[in-house]
C-alpha positions as CSV (number, residue, x, y, z in Angstrom):
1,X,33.7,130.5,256.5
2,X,35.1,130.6,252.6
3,X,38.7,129.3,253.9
4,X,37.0,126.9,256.5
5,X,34.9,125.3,253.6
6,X,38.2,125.4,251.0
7,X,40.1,123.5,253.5
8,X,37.0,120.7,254.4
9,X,36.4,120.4,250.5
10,X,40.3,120.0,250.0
11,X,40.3,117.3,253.0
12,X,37.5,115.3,251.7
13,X,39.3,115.3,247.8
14,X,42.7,113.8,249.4
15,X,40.7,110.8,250.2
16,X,40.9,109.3,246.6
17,X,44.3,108.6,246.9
18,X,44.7,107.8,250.8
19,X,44.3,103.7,251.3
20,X,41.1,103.3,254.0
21,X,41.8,102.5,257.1
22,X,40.4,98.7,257.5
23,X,38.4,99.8,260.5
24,X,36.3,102.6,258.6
25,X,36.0,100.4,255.9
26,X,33.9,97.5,258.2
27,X,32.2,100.7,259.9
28,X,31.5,101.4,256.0
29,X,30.3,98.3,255.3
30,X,28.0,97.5,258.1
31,X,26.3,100.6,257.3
32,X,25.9,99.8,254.0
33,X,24.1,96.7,254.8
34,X,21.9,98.3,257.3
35,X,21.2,100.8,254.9
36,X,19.8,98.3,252.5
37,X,18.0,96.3,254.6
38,X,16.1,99.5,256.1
39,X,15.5,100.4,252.3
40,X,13.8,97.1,251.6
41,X,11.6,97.5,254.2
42,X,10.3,100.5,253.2
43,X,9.7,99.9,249.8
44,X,6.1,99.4,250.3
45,X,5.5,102.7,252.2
46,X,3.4,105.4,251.2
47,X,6.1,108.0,250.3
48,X,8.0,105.3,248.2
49,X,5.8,104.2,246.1
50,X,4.5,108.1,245.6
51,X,8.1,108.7,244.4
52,X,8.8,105.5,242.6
53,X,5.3,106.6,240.5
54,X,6.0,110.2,239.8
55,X,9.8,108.9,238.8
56,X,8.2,106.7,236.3
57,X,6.9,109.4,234.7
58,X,9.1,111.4,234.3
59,X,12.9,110.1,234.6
60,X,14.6,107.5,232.8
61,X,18.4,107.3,233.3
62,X,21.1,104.5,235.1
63,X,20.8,104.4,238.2
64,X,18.5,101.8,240.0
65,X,15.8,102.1,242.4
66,X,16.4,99.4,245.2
67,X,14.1,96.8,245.2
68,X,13.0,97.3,241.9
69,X,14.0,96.9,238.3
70,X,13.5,100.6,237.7
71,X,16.4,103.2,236.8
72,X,16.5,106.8,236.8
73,X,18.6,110.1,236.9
74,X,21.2,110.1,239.8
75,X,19.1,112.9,241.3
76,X,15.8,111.2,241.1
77,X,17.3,107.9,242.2
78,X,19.4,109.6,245.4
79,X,15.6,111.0,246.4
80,X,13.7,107.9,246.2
81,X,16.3,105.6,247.9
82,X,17.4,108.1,250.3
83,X,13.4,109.0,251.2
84,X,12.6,105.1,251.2
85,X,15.7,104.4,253.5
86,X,14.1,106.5,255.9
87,X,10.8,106.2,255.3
88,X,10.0,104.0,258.6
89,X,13.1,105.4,260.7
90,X,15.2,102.4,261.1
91,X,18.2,103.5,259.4
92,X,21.2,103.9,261.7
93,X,21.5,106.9,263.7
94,X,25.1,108.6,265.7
95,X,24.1,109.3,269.0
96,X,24.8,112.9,268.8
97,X,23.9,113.6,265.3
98,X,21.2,111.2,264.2
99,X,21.0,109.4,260.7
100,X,24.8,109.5,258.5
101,X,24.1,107.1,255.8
102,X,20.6,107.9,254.6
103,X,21.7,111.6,254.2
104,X,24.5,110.3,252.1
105,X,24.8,106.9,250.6
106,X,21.9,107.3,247.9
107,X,23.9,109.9,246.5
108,X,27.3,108.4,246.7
109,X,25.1,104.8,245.1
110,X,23.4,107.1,242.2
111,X,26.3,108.7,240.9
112,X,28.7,105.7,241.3
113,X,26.2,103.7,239.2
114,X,25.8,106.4,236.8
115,X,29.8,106.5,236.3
116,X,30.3,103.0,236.4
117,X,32.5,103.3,239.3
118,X,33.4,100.1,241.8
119,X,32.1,99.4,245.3
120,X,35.2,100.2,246.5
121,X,34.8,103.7,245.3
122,X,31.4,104.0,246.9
123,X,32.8,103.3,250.4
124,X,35.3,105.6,249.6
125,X,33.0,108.2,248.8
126,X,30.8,107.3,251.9
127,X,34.0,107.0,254.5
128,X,35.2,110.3,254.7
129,X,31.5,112.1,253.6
130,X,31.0,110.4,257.2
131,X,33.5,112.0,259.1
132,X,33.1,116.0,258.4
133,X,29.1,114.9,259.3
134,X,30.4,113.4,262.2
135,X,32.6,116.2,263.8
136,X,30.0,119.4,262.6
137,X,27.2,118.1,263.5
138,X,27.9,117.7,267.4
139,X,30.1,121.2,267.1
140,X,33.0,119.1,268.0
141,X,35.1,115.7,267.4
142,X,33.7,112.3,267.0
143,X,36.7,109.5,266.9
144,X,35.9,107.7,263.7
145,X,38.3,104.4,262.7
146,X,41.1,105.1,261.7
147,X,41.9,108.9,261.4
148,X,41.0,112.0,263.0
């Protein structure tokens, strides 16, 4: 399992210098925007607003909280969006797997905010996180655009 995980860890790290393939990066896209759509519309929910509250509190840092004018740590702020995302079950689901992007675009959004990184590195990060999901969740391969 160690050598299985060395080589999915060193697959996932030769995407910062392999170009995207312009199909992934419209899959990428699109799920981006459905992402934060189904994020606005749970804002008002019961578990967002719970989190957004205790995160108030407590955390203070630079990445945003969508819909909102408040920031927090990276970790605090991949919870909240990630939880709101979901929060009425909208969000966009594989057939065999279920929900990619809520399980990791806060994440990849926090941390790319708190580094100052571009958009383009968010999709990056998002593109290929997408793909290992993809193929070990369903126990074998799901064609994604552009690659294996």
């Amino acid at each position: 399992m160690a050598l299985e995980t060395a080589r999915l860890a060193s697959h996932i790290d030769s995407y910062r210098s392999t170009p995207l393939h312009p199909a992934a990066l419209t899959v990428a896209k699109q799920c981006v925007m459905d992402w934060f759509g189904v994020t606005l519309a749970g804002f008002d929910e019961p578990v967002a607003r719970l989190l957004r509250s205790e995160c108030a509190i407590r955390s203070e840092g630079p990445s945003s909280l969508v819909g909102s004018q408040q920031c927090c740590r990276p970790a605090d702020a991949a919870l909240i969006n990630g939880a709101t995302s979901h929060a009425l079950d909208y969000d966009d689901v594989h057939p065999l797997i279920g929900h990619r992007t809520v399980a990791i675009l806060p994440a990849a959004l926090a941390i790319g905010q708190a580094e100052k990184r571009p958009g383009i590195d968010v999709l990056r990060a998002l593109s290929p996180a997408m793909r290992p999901r993809v193929t070990s969740g369903c126990g074998h391969a799901v064609a994604w655009p552009g690659g294996s």
